[in-house]
C-alpha positions in Angstrom: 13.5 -21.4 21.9 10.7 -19.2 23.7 13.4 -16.3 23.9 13.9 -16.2 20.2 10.6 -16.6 19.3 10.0 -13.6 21.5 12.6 -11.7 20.0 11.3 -12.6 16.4 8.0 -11.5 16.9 9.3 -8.1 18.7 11.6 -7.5 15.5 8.3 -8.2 13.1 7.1 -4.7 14.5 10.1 -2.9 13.5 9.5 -3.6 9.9 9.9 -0.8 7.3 6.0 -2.1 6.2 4.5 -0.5 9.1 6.7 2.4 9.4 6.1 3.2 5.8 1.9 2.6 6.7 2.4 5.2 9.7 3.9 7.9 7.2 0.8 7.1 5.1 -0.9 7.7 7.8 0.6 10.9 8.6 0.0 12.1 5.0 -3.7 11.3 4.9 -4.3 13.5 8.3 -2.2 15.7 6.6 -3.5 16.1 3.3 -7.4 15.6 4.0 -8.2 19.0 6.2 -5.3 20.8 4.3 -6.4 19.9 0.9 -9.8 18.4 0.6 -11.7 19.9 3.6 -13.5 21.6 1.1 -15.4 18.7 0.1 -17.8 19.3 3.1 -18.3 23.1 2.5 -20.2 24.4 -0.2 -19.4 28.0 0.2 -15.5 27.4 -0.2 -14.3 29.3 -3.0 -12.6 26.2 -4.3 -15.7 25.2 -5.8 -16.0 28.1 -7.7 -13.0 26.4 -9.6 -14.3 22.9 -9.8 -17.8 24.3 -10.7 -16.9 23.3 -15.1 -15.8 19.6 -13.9 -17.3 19.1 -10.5 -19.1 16.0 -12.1 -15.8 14.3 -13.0 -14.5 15.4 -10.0 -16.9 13.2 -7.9 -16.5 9.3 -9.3 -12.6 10.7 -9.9 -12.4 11.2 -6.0 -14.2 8.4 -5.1 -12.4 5.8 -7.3 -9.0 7.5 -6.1 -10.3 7.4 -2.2 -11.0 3.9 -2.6 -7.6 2.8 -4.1 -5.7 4.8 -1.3 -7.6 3.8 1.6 -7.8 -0.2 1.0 -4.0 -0.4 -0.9 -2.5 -0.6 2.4 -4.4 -3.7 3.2 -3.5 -5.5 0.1 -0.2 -5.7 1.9 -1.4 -7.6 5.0 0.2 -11.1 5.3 -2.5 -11.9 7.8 -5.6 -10.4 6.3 -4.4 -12.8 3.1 -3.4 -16.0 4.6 -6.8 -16.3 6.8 -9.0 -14.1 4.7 -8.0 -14.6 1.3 -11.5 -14.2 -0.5 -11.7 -10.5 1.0 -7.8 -9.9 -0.3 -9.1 -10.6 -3.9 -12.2 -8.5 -3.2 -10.1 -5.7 -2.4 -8.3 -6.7 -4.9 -11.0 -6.0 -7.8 -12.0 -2.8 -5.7 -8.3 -1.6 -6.0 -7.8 -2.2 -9.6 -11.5 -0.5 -10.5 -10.6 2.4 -8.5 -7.1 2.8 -10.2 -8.5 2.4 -14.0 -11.7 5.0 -12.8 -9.5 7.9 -11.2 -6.3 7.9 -13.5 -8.0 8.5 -16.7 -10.4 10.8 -15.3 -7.8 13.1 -13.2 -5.7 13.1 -17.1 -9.2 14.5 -18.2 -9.4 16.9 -15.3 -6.3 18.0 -15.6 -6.4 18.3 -19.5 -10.0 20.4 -19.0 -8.0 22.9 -16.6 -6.1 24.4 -19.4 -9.2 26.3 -20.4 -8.5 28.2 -17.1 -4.7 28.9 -17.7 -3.0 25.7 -17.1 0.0 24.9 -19.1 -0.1 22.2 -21.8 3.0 20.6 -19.9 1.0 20.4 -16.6 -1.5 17.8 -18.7 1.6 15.4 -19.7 2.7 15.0 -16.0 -0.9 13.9 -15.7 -1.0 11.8 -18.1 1.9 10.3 -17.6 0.9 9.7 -13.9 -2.5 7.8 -15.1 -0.1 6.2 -17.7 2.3 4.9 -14.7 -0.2 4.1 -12.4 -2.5 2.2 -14.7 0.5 0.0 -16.6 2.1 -1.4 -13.0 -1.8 -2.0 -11.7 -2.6 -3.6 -15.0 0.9 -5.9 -15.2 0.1 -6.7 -11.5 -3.4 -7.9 -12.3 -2.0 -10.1 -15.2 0.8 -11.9 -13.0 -2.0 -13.2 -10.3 -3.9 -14.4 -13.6 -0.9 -16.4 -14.1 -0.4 -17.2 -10.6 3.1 -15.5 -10.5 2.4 -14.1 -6.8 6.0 -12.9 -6.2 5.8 -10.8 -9.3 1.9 -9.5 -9.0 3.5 -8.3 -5.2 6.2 -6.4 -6.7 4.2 -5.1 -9.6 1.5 -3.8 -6.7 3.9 -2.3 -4.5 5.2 -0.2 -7.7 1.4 0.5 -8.2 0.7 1.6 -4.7 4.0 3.9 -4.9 2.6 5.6 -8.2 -0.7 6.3 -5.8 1.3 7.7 -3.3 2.3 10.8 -5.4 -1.4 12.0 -4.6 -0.6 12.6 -1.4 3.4 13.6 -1.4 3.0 16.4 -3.9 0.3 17.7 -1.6 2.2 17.7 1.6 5.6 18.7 -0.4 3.8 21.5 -1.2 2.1 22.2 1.6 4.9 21.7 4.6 7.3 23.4 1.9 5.0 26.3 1.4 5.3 25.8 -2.4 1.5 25.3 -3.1 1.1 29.1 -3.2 3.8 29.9 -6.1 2.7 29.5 -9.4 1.5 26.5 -11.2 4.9 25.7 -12.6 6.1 25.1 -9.1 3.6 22.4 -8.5 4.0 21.1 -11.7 7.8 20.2 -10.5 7.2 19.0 -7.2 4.3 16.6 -9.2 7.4 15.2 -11.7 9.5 15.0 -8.9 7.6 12.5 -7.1 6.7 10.3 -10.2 10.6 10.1 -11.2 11.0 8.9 -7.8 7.8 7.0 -7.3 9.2 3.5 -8.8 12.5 3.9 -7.5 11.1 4.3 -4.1 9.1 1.1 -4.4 12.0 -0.9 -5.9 14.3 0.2 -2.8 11.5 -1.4 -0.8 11.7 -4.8 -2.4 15.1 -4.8 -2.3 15.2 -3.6 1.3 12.7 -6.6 2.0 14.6 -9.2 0.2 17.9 -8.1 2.5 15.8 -8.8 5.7 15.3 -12.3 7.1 11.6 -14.4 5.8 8.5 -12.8 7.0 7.8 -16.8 7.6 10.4 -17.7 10.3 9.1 -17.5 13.2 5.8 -19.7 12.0 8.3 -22.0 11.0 10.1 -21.6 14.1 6.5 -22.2 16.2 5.6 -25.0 14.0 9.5 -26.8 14.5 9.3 -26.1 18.2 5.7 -28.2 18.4 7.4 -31.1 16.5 10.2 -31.2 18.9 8.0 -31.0 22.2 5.7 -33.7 20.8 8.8 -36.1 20.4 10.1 -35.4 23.6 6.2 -36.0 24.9 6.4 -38.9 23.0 10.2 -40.2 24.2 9.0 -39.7 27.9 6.1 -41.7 27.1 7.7 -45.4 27.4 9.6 -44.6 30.6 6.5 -44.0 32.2 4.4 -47.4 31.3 7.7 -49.5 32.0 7.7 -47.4 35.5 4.1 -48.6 35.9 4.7 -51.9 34.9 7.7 -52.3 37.5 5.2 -51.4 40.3 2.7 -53.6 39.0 5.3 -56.5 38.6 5.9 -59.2 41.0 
């Protein structure tokens, strides 16, 4: 019994879940002194571009920071079976920071066209904020129902939408597409929201071909049972072993 157990547990590590977290992780290292070092340099000619909508810009990057960085946790077993009140607070903070940054980076986007950006480059935006809002949104209604399996898939669709933040800039990047013209990124960006909800569909199915995230709890919790009742079947030879040496 110990063996499997040991072999369950080792198994739980190989889970797409936590390699899909490391490529997250990847991205963000990726992506954040590639793409958004200039945050922390005011000189940067970057800002010269920002400079008509650098007050959007700041609650837009905020909101969308906050929604990538704590998503991942939304999809800790453990941090919502033992800490469930900080799940929902997370929660709230996920769902704020999705209906703040999608709306506003349609705006930003739709503002950019009085420096040259198509018209067509604004409808992949919106229909990003559109996407990302209406799975985050259908999520947040099935927990008000208390349909958990279907706010979890709804979420993971949500989070997949988010996601396209960081592919499209490490497509272009890695690719070395960033530097053709705007219709180039403007592909790459509809290429990751076609595949955005298909990805996070082929990771609930992928789930659902896997054995239960709860077997080997139940497998813990079965192998107690059994070595309380052999605990409890040794028991009565014992006191009729002590009562033969205390007989006559």
């Amino acid at each position: 019994m110990s063996t499997i157990l040991t072999a369950l547990k080792q198994c739980s590590w190989l889970r797409p879940k936590y390699l899909l977290f490391a490529a997250i992780g990847l991205m963000l290292a990726y992506v954040i002194p590639h793409d958004e070092s200039f945050l922390v340099h005011p000189k940067d000619p970057r800002w010269q571009h920002c400079e008509p909508f650098k007050w959007w810009l700041l609650p837009h990057g905020i909101a969308g920071a906050c929604a990538l960085l704590l998503g991942p946790m939304q999809f800790s077993n453990r941090l919502r079976n033992r800490v469930r009140q900080l799940h929902r607070v997370v929660g709230r903070i996920y769902v704020g920071g999705v209906f703040v940054a999608a709306p506003l980076g349609f705006y930003i986007q739709y503002f950019q066209e009085r420096t040259g950006d198509p018209r067509s480059f604004s409808i992949a935006a919106a229909v990003d904020a559109a996407l990302w809002m209406i799975t985050t949104g259908l999520a947040m209604v099935f927990i008000l129902r208390a349909k958990v399996q279907e706010h979890r898939q709804w979420m993971t669709r949500s989070f997949a939408v988010a996601l396209a933040f960081l592919e499209v800039r490490v497509i272009g990047g890695v690719g070395g597409w960033e530097n053709l013209d705007v219709h180039a990124n403007e592909t790459i960006v509809w290429a990751c929201l076609a595949f955005s909800i298909l990805s996070a569909d082929l990771v609930l199915q992928w789930q659902q071909l896997g054995p239960p995230t709860s077997l080997v709890p139940r497998l813990s919790v079965v192998k107690i049972r059994l070595l309380r009742k052999i605990s409890n079947l040794q028991e009565p030879d014992s006191r009729s072993t002590e009562s033969c040496k205390l007989g006559p």
